[in-house]
C-alpha positions as CSV (number, residue, x, y, z in Angstrom):
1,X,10.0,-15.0,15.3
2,X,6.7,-16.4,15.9
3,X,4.7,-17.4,12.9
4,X,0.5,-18.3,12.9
5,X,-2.7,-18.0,11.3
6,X,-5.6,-15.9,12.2
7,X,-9.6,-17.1,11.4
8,X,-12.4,-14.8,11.0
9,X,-14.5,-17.6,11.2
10,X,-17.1,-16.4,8.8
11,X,-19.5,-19.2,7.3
12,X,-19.8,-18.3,3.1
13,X,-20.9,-20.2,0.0
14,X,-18.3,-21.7,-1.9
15,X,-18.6,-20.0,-5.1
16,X,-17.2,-22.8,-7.1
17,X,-20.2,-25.4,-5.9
18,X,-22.6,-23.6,-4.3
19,X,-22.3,-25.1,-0.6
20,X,-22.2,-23.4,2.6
21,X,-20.8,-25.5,5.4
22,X,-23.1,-25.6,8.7
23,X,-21.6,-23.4,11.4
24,X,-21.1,-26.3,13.1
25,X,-18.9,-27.7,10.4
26,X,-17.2,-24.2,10.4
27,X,-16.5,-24.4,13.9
28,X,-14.9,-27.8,14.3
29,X,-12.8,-26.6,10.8
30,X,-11.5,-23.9,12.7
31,X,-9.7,-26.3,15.5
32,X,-9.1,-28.9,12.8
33,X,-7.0,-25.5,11.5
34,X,-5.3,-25.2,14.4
35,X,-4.4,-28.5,15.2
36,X,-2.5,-28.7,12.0
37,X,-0.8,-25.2,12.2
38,X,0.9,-26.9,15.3
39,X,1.2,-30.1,13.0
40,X,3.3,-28.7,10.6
41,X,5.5,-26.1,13.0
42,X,3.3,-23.3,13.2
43,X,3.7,-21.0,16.6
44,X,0.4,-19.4,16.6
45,X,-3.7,-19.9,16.3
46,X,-5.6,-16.6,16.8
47,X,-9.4,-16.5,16.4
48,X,-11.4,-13.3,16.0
49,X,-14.5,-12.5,17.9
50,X,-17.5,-11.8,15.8
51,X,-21.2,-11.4,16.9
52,X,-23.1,-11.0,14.0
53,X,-23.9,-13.2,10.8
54,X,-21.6,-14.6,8.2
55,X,-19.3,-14.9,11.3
56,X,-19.7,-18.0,13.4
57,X,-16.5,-16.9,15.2
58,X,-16.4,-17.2,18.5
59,X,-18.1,-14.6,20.9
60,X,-16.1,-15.9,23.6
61,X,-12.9,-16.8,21.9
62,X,-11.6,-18.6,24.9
63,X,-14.3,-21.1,24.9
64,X,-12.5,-22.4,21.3
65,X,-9.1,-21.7,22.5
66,X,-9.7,-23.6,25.3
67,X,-11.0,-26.7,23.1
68,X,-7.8,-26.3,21.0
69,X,-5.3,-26.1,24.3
70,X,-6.9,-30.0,24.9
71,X,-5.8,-30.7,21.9
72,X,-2.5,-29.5,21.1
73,X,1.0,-28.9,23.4
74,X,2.8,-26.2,21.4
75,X,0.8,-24.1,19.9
76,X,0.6,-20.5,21.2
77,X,-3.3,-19.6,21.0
78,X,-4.1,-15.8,21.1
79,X,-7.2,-13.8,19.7
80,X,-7.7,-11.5,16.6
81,X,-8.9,-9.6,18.3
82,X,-11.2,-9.4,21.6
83,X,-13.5,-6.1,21.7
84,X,-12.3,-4.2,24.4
85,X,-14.7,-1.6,23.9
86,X,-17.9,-3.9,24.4
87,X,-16.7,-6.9,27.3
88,X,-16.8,-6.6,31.0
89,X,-12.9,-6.2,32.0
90,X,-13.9,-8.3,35.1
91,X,-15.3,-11.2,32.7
92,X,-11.8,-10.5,30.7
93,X,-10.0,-10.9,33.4
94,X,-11.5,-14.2,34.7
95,X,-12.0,-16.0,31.0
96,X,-8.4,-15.0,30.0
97,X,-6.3,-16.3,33.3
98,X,-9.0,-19.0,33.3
99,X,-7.2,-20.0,29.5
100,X,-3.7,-19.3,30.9
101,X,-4.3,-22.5,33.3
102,X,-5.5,-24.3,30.5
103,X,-2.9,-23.7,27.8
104,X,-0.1,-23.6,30.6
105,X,0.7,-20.5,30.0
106,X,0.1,-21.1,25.7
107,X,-2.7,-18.1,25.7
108,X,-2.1,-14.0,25.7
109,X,-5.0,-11.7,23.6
110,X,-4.9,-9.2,20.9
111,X,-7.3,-5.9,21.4
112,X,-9.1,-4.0,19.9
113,X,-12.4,-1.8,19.5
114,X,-14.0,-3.7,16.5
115,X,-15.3,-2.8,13.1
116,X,-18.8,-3.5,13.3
117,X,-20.5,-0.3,14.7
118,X,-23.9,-2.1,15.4
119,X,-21.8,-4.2,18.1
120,X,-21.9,-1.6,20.6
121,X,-25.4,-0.9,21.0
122,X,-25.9,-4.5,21.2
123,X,-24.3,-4.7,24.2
124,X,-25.2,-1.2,25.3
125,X,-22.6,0.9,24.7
126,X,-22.0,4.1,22.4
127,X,-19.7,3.8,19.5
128,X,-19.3,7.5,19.7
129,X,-17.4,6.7,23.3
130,X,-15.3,4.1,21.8
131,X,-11.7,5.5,22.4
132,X,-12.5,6.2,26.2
133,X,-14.3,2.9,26.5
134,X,-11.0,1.5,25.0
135,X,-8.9,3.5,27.5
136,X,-11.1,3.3,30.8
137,X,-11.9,-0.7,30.4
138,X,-8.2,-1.6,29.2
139,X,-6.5,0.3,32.6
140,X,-9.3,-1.9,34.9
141,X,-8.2,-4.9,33.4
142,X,-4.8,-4.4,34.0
143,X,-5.4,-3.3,38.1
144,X,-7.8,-6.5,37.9
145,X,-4.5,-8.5,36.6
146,X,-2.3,-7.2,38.6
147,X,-3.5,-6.0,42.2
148,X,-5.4,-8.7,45.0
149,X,-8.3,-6.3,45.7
150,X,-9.6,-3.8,43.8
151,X,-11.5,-0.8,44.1
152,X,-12.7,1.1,41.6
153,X,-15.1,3.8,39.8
154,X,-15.5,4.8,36.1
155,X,-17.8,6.6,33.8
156,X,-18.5,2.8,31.8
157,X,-19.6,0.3,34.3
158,X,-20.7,0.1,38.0
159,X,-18.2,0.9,40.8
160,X,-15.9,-2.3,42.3
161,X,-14.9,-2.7,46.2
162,X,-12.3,-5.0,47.1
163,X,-13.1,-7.1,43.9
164,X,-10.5,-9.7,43.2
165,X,-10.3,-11.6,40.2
166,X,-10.8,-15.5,40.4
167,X,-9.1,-17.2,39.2
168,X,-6.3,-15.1,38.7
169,X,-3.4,-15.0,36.5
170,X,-1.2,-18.4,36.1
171,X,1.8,-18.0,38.6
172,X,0.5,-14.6,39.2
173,X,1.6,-12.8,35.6
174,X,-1.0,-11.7,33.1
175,X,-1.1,-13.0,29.7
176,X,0.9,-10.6,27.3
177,X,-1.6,-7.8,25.5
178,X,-1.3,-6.7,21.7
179,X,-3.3,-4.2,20.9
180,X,-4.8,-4.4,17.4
181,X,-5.7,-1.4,14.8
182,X,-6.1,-0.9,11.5
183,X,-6.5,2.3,11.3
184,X,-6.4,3.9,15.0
185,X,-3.8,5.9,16.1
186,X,-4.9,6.4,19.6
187,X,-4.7,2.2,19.9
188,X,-1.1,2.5,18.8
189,X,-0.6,5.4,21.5
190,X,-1.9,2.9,24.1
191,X,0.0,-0.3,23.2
192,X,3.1,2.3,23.7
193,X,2.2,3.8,27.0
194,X,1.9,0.4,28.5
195,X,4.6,-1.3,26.7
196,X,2.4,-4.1,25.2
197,X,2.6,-5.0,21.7
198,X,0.6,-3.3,18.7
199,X,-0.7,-5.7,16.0
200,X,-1.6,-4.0,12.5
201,X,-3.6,-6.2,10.2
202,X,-2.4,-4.7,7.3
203,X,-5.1,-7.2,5.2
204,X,-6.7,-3.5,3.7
205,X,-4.1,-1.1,3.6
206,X,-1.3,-0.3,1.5
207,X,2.4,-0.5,2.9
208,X,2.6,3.6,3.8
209,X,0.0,3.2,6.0
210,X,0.8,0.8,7.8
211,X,4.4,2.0,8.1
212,X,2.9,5.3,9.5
213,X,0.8,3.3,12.3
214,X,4.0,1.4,13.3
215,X,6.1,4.1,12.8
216,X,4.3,6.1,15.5
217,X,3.9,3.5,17.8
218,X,7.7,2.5,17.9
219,X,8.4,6.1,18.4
220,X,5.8,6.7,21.5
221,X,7.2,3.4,23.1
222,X,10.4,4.8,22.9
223,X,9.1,8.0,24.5
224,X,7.6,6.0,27.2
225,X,10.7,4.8,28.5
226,X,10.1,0.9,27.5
227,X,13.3,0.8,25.2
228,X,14.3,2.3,22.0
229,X,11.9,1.7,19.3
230,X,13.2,-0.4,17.2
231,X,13.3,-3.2,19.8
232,X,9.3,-2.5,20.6
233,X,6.9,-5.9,19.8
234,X,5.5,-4.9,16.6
235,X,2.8,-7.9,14.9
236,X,1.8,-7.8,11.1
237,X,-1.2,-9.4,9.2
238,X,-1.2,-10.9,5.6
239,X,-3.4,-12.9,3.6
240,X,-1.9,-15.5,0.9
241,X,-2.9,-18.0,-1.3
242,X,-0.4,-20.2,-3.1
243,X,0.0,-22.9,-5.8
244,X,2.7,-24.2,-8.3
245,X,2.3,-21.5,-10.7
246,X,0.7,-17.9,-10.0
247,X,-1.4,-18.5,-12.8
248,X,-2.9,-21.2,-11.3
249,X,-3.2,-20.0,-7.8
250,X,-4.8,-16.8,-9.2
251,X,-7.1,-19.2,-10.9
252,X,-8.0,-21.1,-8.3
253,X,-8.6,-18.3,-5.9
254,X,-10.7,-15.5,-7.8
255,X,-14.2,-17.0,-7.2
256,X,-13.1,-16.8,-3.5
257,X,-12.1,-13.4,-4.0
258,X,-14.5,-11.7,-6.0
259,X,-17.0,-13.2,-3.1
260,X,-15.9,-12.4,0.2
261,X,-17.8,-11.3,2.6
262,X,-15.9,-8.4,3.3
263,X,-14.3,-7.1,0.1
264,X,-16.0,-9.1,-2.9
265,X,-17.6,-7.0,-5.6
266,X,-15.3,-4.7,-5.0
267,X,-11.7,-4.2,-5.9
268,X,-10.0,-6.6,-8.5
269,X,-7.8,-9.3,-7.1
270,X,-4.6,-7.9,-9.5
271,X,-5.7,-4.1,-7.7
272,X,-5.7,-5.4,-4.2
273,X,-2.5,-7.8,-4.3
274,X,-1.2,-4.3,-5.8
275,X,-1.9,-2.3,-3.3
276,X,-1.9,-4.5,0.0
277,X,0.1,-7.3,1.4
278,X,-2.5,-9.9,-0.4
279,X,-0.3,-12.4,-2.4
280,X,-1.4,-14.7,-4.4
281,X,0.7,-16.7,-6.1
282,X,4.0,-19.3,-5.4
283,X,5.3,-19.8,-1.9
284,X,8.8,-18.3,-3.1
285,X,6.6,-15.2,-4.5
286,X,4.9,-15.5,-0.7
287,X,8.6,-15.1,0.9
288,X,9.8,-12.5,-1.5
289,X,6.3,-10.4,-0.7
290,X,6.5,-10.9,3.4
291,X,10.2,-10.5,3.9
292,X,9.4,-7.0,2.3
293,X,7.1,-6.1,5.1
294,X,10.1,-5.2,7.1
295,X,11.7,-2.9,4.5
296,X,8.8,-0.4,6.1
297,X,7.5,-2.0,9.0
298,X,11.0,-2.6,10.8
299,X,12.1,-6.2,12.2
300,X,9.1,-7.4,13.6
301,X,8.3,-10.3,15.8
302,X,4.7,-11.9,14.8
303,X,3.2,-12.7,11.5
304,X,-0.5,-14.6,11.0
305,X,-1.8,-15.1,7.6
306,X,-5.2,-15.2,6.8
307,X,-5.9,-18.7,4.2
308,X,-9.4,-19.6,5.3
309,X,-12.1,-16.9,4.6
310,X,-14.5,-16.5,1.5
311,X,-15.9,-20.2,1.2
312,X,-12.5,-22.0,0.5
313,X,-13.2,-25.9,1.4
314,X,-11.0,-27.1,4.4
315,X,-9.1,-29.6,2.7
316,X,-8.0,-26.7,0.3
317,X,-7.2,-24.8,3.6
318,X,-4.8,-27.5,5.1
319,X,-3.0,-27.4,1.7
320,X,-2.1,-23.8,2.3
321,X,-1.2,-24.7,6.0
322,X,1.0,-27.3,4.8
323,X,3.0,-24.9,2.2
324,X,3.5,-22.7,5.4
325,X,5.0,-25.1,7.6
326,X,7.0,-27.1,5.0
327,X,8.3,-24.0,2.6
328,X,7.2,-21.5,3.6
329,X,7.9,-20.4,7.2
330,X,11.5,-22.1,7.3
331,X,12.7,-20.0,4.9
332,X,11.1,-16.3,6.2
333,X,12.5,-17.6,10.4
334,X,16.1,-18.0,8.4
335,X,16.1,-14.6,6.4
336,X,14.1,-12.9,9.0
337,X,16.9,-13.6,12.1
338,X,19.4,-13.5,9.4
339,X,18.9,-9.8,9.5
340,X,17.7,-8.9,13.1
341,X,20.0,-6.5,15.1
342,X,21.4,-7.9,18.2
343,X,19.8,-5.6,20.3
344,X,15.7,-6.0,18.5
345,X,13.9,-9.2,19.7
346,X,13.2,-12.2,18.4
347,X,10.3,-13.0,19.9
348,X,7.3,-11.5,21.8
349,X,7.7,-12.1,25.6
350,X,5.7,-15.8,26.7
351,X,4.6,-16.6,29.6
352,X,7.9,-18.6,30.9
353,X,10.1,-15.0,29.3
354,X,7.8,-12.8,32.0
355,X,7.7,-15.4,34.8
356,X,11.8,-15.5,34.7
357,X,11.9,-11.8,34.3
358,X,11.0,-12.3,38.6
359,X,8.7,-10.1,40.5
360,X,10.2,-6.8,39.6
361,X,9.3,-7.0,35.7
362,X,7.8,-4.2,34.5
363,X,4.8,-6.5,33.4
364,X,3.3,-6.5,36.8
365,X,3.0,-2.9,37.2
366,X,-0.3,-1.1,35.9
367,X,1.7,1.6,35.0
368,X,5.4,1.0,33.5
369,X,5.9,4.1,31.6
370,X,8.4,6.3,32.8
371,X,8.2,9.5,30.5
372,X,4.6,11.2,29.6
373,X,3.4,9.6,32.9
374,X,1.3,12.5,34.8
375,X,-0.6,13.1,31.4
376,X,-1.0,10.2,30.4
377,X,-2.0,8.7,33.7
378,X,-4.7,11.4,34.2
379,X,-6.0,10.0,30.8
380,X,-6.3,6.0,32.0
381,X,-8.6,7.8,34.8
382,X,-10.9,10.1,32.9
């Protein structure tokens, strides 16, 4: 099971002194982040792609993945996530195999269709399209992945002839794709048809939702013919914050809480470590809390935490990387296999698990569902 952290990169006042970093201190924080996930045995660094103030995360994630490939040899980089809805599939395409040569292979992307509606007029587009621009971009970048020359008309972007993608994929396999949603069902019906991974960041909801989202995508995989649905690639969110005593971590991280950019002045910190995966507290009360995510989720095979938003200093951010790797994470990859089926993967596929699966993998087709196909075909081609 592959465990990470996730940034959203946003640049806030430390309640508890009153500085703001510079973005430029917030940037180089976020690869001294990852370079000490890999550091301590984390799998994973995913960045989220922001274009707006507090967020000084990157617009073009793989320009910072890229940085962080030079300087690490493990770590699997991937994105949290990469608007779908509002990029060129041809610039996808190129900047994404461009970081598979970099990383050697290290580098797949998370979707999705954002959560900031001003975004899409920004760059042009109508919010009120966003499912279709989801759909009709995603299915491009896939033929762009996937076939040498492309032709190509849609309703979103100007028609392609015998386009081909340079440079492509590494070894001629596209990264793997999660699709990320916190609240869409029609993002879990894609990852399904495809057979790619779905990624709830279950940060701001309460466990029935997010068993309902995962629930229905494991059961559409199924129907598309990619497996039974237990065994589909299933990624979960969390946010902690941990010290020696809860008392003291709850302490220490109110301020940060009450002021964060995206829910401070809003809930209290004991109603939202209630009612979502938040926990704040020990790292035994941080294993307890996260091994029960597969009581409703099923056995999953990705988890990033959140432990750098709201402000908290960098030096207080290491710390919480540091529990992770030493305390944390051991114990969840023991107790997580410990109870893992046989038959239910471990892992999500890499880029060395789909360039030995040889040239008949279902990953190189553009279409690898086998049930649903003639309806669900005519909808990749609205």
């Amino acid at each position: 099971m592959q465990f990470g952290v996730f940034t959203i990169g946003d640049v806030t006042q430390d309640p508890t002194t009153g500085r703001t970093v510079s973005e430029a201190q917030r940037v180089q924080s976020m690869i001294a982040i990852a370079v000490k996930a890999e550091e301590v045995g984390l799998d994973v660094f995913a960045t989220g792609e922001h274009h707006n103030p507090p967020f000084v995360a990157p617009a073009n994630p793989p320009i910072l993945l890229g940085n962080i490939a030079a300087r690490t040899t493990r770590l699997h980089l991937s994105t949290a996530t990469t608007l779908i809805t509002t990029n060129d599939p041809v610039r996808l395409a190129e900047d994404y195999a461009y970081l598979q040569h970099l990383s050697g292979g290290r580098a797949d992307l998370m979707l999705g269709r954002g959560n900031t509606g001003p975004v899409y007029p920004w760059f042009g587009k109508d919010i009120r399209k966003g499912i279709p621009l989801a759909v009709e971009n995603y299915h491009l970048l896939r033929r762009l992945w996937r076939e040498q020359s492309v032709d190509w008309e849609g309703e979103f972007r100007t028609a392609l002839h015998g386009f081909t993608v340079s440079p492509g994929p590494l070894d001629g396999v596209p990264p793997f794709v999660w699709h990320g949603s916190i609240r869409s069902p029609e993002v879990a019906e894609q990852a399904a048809f495809y057979g790619d991974g779905f990624f709830h960041n279950n940060i701001f909801w309460n466990k029935e939702h997010t068993e309902a989202m995962v629930r229905l995508y494991r059961r559409r995989f199924e129907h598309y013919g990619h497996g039974a649905a237990e065994q589909a690639i299933v990624g979960l969110g969390g946010q902690v914050f941990m010290a020696d005593t809860e008392a003291e971590a709850k302490r220490i991280f109110r301020p940060y809480f009450d002021n964060a950019p995206v829910y401070g002045h809003g809930p209290s910190l004991e109603s939202f470590t209630r009612d979502t995966p938040l926990t704040v507290g020990t790292p035994e009360q941080v294993i307890e809390r996260t091994l029960g995510f597969a009581d409703y989720a099923g056995d999953y095979q990705r988890q990033l935490f959140l432990v750098d938003h709201a402000g908290m200093p960098l030096p207080a951010v290491l710390e919480q990387i540091e529990i992770l790797g030493t305390q944390v994470v051991p114990v969840l990859r023991r107790e997580f296999e410990a109870r893992r089926p046989e038959h239910v993967p471990s892992d999500p596929p890499t880029h060395a698990s789909l360039v030995a699966q040889g040239p008949d993998s279902p990953h190189l087709k553009v279409i690898s569902a086998t049930a649903g196909l003639e309806t669900a075909a005519q909808e990749v081609t609205r």
